[in-house]
PLY file of the C-alpha trace (Angstrom):
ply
format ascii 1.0
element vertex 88
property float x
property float y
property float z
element edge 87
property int vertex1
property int vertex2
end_header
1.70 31.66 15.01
4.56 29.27 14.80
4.94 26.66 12.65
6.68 23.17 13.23
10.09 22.96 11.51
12.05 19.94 10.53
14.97 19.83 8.42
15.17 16.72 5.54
17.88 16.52 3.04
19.39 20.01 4.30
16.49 21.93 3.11
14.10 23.61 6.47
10.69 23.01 5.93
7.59 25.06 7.25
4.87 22.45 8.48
0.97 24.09 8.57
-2.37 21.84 8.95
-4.59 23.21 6.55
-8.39 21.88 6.85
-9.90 24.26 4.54
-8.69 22.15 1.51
-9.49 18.97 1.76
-8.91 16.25 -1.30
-11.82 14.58 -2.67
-13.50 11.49 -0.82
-11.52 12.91 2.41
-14.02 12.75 5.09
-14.75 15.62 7.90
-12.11 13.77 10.45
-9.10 14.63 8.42
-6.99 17.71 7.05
-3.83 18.40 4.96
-0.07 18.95 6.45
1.66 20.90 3.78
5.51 21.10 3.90
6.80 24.15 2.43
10.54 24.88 2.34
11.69 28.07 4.08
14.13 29.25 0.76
11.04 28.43 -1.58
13.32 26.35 -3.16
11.31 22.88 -3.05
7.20 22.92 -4.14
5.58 22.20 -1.47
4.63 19.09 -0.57
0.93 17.59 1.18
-0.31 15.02 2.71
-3.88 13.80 4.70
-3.65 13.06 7.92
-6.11 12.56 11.13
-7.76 16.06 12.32
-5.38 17.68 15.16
-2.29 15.11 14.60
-0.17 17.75 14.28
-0.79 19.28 17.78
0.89 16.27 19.68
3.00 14.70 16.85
6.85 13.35 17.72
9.20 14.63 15.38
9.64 10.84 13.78
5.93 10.79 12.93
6.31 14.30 11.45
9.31 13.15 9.53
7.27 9.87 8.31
4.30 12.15 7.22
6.50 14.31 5.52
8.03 10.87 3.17
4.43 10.31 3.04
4.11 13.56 1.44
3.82 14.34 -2.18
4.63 17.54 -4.19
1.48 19.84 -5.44
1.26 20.74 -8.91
3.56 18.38 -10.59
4.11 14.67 -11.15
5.68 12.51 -7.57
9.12 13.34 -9.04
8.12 17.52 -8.64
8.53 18.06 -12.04
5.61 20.70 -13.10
3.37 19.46 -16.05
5.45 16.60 -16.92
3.59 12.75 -16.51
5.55 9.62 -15.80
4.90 7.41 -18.92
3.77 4.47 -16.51
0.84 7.41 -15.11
-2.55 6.22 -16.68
0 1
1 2
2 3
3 4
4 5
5 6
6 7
7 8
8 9
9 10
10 11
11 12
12 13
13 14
14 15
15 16
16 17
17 18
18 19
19 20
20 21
21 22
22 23
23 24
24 25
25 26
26 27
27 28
28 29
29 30
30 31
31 32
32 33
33 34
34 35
35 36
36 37
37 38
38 39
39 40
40 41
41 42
42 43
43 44
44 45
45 46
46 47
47 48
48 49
49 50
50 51
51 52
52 53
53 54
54 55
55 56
56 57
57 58
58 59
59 60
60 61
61 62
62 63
63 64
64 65
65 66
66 67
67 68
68 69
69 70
70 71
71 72
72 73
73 74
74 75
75 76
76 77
77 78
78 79
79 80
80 81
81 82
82 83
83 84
84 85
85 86
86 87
């Protein structure tokens, strides 16, 4: 299969819909994009959107999903482990 590409900040991300991992409280109409870079270099990043937007979505919408986007596994900053002191 191929994935969608865009480039941000000179790094190439890999764009996938995944719908077998849904957050909590997400309801059946949506799934996860997850951004991962193509060097590995940058976590990967996820977001919900609508089931299927990915089929049919511009590259602008893409590229406002993926500012929408927030890194797995690590504080909003993508810093593993580590918690903003202003986090509650």
């Amino acid at each position: 299969m191929e994935w969608k590409h865009i480039s941000v900040e000179g790094v190439q991300w890999e764009v996938r819909a995944i719908s077998s991992e849904l957050p909590a409280g997400a309801d059946g109409d949506e799934e996860l994009l997850e951004f991962r870079s193509r060097d590995a270099a940058m976590p990967p990043r996820r977001v919900t959107v609508r089931r299927g937007a990915l089929e049919g979505i511009s590259d602008a919408d893409l590229r406002s999903a993926f500012l929408r986007a927030r890194p797995i596994g690590g504080d909003h900053y993508g810093r593993p482990g580590k918690r903003m002191p202003d986090v509650t």
